[in-house]
PDB file of N, CA, C and O in Angstrom, chain B, residues numbered from 101:
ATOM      1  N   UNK B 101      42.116  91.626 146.749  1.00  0.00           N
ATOM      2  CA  UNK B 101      41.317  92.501 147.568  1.00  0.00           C
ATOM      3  C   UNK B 101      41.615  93.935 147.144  1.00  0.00           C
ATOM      4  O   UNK B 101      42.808  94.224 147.243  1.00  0.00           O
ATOM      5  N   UNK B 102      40.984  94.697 146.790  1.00  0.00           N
ATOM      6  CA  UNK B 102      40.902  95.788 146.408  1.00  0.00           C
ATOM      7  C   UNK B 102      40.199  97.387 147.602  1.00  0.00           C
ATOM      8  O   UNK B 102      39.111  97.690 148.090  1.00  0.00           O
ATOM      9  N   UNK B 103      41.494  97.938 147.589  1.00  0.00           N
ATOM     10  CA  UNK B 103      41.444  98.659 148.914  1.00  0.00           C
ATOM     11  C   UNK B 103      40.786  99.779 148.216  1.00  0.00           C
ATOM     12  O   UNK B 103      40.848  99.795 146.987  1.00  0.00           O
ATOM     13  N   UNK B 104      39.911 101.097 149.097  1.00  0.00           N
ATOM     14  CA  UNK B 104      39.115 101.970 148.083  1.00  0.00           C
ATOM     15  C   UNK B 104      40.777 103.129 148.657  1.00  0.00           C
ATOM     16  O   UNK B 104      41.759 102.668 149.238  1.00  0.00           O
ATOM     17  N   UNK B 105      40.563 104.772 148.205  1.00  0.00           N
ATOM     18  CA  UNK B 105      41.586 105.657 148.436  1.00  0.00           C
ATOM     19  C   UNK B 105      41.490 105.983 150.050  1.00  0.00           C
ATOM     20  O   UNK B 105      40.356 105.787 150.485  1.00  0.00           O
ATOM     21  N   UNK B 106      42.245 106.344 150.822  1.00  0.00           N
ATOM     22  CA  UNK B 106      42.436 107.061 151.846  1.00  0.00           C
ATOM     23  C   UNK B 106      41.407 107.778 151.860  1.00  0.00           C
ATOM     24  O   UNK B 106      41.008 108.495 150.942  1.00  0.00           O
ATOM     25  N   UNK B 107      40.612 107.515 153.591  1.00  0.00           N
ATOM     26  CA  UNK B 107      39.594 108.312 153.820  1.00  0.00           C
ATOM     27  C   UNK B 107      40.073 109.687 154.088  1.00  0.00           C
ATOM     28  O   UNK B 107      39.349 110.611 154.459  1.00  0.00           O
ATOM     29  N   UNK B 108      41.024 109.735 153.928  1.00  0.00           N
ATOM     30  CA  UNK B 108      41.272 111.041 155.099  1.00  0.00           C
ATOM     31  C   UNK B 108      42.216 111.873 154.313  1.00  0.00           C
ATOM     32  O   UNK B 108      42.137 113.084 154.522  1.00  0.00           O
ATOM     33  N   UNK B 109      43.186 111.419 153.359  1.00  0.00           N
ATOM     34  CA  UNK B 109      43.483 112.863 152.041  1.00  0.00           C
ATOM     35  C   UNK B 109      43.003 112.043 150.427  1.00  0.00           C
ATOM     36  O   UNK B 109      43.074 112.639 149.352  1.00  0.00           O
ATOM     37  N   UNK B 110      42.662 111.010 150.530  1.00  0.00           N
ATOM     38  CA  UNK B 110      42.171 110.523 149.389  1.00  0.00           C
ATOM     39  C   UNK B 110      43.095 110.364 148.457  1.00  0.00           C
ATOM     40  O   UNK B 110      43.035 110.943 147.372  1.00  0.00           O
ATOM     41  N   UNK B 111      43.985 109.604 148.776  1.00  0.00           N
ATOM     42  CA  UNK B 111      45.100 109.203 147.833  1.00  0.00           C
ATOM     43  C   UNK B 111      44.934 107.775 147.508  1.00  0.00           C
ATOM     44  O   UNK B 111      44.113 107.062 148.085  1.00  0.00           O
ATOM     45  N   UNK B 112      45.642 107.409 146.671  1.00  0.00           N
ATOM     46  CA  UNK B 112      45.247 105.735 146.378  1.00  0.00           C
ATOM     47  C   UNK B 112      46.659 104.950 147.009  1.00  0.00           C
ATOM     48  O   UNK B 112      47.252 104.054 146.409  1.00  0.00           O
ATOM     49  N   UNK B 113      47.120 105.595 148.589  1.00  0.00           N
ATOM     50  CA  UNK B 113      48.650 104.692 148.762  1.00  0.00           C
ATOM     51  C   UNK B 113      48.079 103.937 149.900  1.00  0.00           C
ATOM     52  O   UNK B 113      48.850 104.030 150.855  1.00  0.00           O
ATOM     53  N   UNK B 114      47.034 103.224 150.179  1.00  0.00           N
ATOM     54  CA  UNK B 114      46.761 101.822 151.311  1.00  0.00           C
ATOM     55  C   UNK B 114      47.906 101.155 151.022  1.00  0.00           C
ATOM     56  O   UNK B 114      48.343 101.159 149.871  1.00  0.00           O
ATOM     57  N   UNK B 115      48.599 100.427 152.143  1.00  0.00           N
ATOM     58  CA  UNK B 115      49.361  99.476 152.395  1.00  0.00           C
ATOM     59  C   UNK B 115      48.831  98.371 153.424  1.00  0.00           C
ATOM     60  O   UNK B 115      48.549  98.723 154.569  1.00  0.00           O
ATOM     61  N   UNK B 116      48.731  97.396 153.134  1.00  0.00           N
ATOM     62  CA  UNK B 116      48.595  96.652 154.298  1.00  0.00           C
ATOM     63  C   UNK B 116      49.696  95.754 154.922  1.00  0.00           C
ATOM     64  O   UNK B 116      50.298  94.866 154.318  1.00  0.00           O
ATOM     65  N   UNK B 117      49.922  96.215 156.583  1.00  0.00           N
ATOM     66  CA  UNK B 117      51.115  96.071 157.281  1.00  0.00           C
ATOM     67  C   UNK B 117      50.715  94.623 158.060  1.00  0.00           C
ATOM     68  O   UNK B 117      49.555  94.353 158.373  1.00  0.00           O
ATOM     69  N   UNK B 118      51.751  93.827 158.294  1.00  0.00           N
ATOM     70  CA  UNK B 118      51.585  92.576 159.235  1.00  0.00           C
ATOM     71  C   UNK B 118      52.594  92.881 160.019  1.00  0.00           C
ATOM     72  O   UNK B 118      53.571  93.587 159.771  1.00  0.00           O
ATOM     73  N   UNK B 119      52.235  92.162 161.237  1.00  0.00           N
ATOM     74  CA  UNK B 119      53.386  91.533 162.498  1.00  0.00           C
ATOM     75  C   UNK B 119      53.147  90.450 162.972  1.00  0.00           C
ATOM     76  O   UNK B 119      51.939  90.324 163.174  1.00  0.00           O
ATOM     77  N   UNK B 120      53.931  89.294 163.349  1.00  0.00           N
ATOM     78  CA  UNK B 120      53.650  88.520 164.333  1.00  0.00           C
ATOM     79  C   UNK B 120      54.132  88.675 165.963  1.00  0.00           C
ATOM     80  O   UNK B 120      55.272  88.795 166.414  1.00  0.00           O
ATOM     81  N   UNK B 121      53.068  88.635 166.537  1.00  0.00           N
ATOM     82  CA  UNK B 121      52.791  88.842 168.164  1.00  0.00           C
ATOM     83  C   UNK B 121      53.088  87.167 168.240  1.00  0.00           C
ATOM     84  O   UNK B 121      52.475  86.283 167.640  1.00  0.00           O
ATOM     85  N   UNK B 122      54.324  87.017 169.252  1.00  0.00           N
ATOM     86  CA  UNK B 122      54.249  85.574 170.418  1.00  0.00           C
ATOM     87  C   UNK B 122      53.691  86.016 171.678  1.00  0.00           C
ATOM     88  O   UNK B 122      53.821  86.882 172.543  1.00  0.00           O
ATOM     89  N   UNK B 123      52.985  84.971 171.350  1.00  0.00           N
ATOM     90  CA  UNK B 123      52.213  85.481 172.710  1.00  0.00           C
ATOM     91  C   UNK B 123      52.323  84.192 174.339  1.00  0.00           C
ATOM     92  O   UNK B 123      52.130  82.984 174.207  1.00  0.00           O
ATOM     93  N   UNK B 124      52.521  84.588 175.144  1.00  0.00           N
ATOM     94  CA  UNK B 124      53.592  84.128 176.047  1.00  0.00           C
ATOM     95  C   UNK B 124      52.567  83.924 177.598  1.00  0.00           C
ATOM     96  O   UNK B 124      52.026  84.939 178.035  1.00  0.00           O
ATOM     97  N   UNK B 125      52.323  82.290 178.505  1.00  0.00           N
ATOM     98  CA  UNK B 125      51.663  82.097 179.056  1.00  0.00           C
ATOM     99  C   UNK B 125      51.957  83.101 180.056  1.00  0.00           C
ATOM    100  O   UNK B 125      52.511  84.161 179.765  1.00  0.00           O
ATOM    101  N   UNK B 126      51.475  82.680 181.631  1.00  0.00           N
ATOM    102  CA  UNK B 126      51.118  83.608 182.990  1.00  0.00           C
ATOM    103  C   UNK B 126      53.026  83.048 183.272  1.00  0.00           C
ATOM    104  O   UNK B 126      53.709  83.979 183.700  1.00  0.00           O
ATOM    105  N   UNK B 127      53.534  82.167 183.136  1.00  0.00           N
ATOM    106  CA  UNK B 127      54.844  82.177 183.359  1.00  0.00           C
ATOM    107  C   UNK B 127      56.064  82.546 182.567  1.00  0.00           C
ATOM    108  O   UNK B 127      57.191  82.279 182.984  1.00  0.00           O
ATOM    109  N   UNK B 128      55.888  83.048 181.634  1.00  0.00           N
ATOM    110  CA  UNK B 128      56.684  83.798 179.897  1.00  0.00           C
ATOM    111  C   UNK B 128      57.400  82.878 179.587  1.00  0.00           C
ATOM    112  O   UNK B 128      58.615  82.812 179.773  1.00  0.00           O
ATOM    113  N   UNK B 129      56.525  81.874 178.955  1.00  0.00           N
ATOM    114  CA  UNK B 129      56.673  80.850 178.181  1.00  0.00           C
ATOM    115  C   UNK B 129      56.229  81.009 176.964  1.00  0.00           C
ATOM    116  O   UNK B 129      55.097  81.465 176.806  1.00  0.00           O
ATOM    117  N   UNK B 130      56.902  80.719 176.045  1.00  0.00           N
ATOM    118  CA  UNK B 130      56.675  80.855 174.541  1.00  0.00           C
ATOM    119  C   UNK B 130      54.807  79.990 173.980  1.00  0.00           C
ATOM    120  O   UNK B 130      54.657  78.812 173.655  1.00  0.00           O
ATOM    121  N   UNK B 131      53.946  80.830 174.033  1.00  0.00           N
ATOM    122  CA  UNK B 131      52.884  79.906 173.343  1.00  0.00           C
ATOM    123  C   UNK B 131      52.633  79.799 172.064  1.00  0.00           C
ATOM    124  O   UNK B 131      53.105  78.929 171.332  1.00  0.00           O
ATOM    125  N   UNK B 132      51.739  80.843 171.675  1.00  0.00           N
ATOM    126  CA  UNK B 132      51.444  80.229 170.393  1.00  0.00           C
ATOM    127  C   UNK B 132      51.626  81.615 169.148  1.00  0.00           C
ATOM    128  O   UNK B 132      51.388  82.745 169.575  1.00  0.00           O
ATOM    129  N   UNK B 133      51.877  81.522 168.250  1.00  0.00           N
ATOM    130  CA  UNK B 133      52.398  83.110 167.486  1.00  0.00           C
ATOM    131  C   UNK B 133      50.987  82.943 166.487  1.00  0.00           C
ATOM    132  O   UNK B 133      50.493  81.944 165.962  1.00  0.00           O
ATOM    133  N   UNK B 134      50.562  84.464 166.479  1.00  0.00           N
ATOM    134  CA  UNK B 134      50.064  84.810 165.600  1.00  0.00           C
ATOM    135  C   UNK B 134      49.918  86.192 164.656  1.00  0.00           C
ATOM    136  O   UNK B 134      50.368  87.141 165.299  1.00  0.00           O
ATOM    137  N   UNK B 135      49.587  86.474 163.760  1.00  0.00           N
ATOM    138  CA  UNK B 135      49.635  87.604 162.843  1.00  0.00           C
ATOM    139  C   UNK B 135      48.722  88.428 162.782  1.00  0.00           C
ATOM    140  O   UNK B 135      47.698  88.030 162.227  1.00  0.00           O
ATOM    141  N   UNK B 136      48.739  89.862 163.315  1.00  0.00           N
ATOM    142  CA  UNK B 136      47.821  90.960 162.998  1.00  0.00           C
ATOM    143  C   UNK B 136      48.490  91.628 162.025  1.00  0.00           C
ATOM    144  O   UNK B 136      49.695  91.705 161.785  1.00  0.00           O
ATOM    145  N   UNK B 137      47.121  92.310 161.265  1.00  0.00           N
ATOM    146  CA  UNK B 137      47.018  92.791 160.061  1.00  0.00           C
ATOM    147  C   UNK B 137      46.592  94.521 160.597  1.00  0.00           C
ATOM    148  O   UNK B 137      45.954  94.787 161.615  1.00  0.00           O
ATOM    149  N   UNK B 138      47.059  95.372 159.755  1.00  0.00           N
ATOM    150  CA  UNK B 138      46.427  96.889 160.123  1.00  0.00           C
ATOM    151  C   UNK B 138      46.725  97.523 158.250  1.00  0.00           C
ATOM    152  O   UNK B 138      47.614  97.134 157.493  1.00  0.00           O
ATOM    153  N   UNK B 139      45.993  98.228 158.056  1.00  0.00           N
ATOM    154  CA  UNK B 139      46.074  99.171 156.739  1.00  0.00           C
ATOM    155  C   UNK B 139      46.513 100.697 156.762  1.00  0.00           C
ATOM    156  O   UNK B 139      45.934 101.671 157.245  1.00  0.00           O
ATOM    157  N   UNK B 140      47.368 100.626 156.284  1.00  0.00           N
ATOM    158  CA  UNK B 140      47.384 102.512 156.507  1.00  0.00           C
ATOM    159  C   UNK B 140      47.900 103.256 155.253  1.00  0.00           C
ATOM    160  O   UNK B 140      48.307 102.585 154.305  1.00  0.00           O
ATOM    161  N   UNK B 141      47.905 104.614 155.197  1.00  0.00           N
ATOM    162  CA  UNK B 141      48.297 104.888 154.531  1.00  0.00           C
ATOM    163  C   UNK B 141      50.144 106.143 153.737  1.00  0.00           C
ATOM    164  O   UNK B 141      50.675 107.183 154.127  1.00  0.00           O
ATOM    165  N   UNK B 142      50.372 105.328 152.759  1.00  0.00           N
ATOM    166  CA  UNK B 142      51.897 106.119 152.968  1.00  0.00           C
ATOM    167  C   UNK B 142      51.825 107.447 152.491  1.00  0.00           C
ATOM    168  O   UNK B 142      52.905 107.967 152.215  1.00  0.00           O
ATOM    169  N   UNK B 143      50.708 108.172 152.316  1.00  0.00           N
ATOM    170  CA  UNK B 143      50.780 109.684 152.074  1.00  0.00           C
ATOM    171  C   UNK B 143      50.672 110.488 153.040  1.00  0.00           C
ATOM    172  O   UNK B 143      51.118 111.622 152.864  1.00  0.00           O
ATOM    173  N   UNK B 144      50.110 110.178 154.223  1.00  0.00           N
ATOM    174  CA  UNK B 144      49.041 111.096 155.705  1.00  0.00           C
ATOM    175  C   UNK B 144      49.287 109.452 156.423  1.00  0.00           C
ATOM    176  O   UNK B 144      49.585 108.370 155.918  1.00  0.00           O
ATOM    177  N   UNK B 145      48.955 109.958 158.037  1.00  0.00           N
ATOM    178  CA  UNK B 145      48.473 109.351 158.923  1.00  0.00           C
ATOM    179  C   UNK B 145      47.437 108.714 159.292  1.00  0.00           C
ATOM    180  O   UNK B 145      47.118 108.194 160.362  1.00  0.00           O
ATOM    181  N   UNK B 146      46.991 108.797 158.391  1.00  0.00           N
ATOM    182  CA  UNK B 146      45.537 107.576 158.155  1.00  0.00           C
ATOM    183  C   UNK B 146      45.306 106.143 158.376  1.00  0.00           C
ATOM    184  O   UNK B 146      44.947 105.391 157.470  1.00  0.00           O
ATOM    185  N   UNK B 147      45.466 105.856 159.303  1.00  0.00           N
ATOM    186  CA  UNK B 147      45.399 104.015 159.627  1.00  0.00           C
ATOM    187  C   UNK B 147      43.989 102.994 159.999  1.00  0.00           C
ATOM    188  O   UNK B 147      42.853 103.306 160.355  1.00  0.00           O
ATOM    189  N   UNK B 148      44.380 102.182 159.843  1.00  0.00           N
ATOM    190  CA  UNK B 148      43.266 101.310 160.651  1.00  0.00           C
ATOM    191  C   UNK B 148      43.685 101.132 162.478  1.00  0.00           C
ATOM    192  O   UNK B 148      44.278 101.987 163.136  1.00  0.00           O
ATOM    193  N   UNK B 149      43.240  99.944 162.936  1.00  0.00           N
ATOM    194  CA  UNK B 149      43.779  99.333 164.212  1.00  0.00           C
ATOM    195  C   UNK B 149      43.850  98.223 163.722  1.00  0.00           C
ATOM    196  O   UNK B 149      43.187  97.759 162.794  1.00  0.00           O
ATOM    197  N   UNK B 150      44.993  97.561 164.576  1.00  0.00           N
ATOM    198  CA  UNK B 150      45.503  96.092 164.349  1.00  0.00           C
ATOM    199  C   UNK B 150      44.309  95.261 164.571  1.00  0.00           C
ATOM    200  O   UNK B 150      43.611  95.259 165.585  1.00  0.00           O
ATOM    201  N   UNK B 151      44.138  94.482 163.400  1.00  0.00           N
ATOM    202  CA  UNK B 151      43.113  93.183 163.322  1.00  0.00           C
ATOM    203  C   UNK B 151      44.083  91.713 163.176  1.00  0.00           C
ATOM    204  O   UNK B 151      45.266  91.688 162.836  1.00  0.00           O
ATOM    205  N   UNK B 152      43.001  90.213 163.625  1.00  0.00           N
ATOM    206  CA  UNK B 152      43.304  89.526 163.642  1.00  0.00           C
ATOM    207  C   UNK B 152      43.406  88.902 162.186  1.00  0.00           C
ATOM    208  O   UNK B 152      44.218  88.031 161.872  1.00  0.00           O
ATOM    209  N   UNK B 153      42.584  89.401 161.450  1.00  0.00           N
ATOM    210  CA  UNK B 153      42.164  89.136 159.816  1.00  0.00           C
ATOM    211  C   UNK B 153      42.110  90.221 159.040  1.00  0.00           C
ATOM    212  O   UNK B 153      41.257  91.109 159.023  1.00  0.00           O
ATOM    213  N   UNK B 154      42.988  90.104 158.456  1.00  0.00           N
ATOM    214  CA  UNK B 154      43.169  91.054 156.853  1.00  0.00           C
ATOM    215  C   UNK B 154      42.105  91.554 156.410  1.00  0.00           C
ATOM    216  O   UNK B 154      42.041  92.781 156.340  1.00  0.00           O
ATOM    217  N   UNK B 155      40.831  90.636 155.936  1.00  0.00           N
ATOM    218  CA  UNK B 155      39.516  90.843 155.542  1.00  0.00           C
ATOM    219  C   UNK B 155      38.658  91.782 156.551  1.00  0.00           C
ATOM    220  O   UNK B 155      37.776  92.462 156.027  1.00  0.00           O
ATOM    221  N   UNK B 156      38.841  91.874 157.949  1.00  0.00           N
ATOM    222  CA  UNK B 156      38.515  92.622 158.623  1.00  0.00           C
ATOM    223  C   UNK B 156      38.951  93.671 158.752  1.00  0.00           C
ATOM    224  O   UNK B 156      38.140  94.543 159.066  1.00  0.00           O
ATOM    225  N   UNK B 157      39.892  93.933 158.638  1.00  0.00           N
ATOM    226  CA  UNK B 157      40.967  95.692 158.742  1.00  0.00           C
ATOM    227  C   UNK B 157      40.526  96.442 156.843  1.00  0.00           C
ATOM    228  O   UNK B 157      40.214  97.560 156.434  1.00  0.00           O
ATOM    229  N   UNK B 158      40.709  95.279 156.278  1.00  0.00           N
ATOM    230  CA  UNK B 158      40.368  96.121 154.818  1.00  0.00           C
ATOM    231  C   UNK B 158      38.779  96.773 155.019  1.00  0.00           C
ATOM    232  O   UNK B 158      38.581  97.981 155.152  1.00  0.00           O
ATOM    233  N   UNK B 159      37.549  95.594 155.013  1.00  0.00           N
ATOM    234  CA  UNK B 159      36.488  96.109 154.976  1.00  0.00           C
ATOM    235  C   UNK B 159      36.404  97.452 156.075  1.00  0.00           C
ATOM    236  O   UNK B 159      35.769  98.355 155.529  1.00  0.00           O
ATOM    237  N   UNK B 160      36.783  97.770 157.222  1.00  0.00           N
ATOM    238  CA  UNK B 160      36.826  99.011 157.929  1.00  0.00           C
ATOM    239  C   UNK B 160      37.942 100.189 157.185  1.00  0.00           C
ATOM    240  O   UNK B 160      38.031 101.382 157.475  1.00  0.00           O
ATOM    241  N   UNK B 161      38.749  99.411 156.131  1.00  0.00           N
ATOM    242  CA  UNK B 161      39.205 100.545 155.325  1.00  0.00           C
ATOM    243  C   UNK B 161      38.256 101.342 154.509  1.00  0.00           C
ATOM    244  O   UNK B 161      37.903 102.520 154.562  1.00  0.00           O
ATOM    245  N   UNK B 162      37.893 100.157 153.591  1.00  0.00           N
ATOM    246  CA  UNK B 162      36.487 100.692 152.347  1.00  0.00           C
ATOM    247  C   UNK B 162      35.395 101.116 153.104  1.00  0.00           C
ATOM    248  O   UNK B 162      34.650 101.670 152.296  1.00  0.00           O
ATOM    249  N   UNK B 163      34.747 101.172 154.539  1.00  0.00           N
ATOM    250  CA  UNK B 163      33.866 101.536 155.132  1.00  0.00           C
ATOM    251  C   UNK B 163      33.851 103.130 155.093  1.00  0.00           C
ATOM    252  O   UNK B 163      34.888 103.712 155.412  1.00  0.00           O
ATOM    253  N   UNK B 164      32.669 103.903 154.698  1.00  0.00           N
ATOM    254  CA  UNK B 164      32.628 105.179 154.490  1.00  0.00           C
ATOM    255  C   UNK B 164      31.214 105.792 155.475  1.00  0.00           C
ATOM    256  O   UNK B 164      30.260 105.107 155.844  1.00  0.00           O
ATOM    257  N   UNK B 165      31.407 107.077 155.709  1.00  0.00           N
ATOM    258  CA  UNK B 165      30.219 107.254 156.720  1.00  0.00           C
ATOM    259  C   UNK B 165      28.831 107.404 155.922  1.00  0.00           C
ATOM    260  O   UNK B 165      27.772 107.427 156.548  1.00  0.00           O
ATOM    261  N   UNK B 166      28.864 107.495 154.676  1.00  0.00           N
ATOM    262  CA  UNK B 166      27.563 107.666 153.967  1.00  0.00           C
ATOM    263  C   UNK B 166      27.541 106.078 153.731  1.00  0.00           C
ATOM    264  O   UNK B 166      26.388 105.914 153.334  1.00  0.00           O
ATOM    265  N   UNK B 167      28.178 104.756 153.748  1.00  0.00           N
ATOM    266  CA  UNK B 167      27.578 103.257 153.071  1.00  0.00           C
ATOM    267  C   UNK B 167      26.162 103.390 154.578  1.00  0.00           C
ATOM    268  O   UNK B 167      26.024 103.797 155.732  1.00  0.00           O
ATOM    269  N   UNK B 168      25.383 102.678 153.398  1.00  0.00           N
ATOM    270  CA  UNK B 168      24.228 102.460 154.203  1.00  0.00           C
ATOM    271  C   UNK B 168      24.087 100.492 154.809  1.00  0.00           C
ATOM    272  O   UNK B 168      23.146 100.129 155.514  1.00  0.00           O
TER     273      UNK B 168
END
């Protein structure tokens, strides 16, 4: 997957960050774990928001206000 540069100083340092969230019933019981994905960048403060899918946080990376 090929990330485009930082919208915001235009550098080419995208990283894409994971975590796993347990996520825990109405009684804080251990349920089921899963992994969000977010992109940001290590030059400036430039990020995405945490997504459930990689493919989703990248394409809102490469998303630019002029794509038609």
């Amino acid at each position: 997957m090929e990330l485009k540069p930082c919208p915001f100083c235009g550098r080419k340092s995208a990283r894409i960050a994971y975590k796993t969230v347990d996520r825990t019933d109405s009684n804080g019981k251990l349920g089921t774990r899963s992994e969000r994905y977010k992109i940001y960048c290590s030059s400036c403060p430039g990020q995405t928001s945490w997504g459930f899918y990689v493919e989703d946080v990248a394409e809102a990376w490469n998303r630019r206000a002029n794509d038609v």
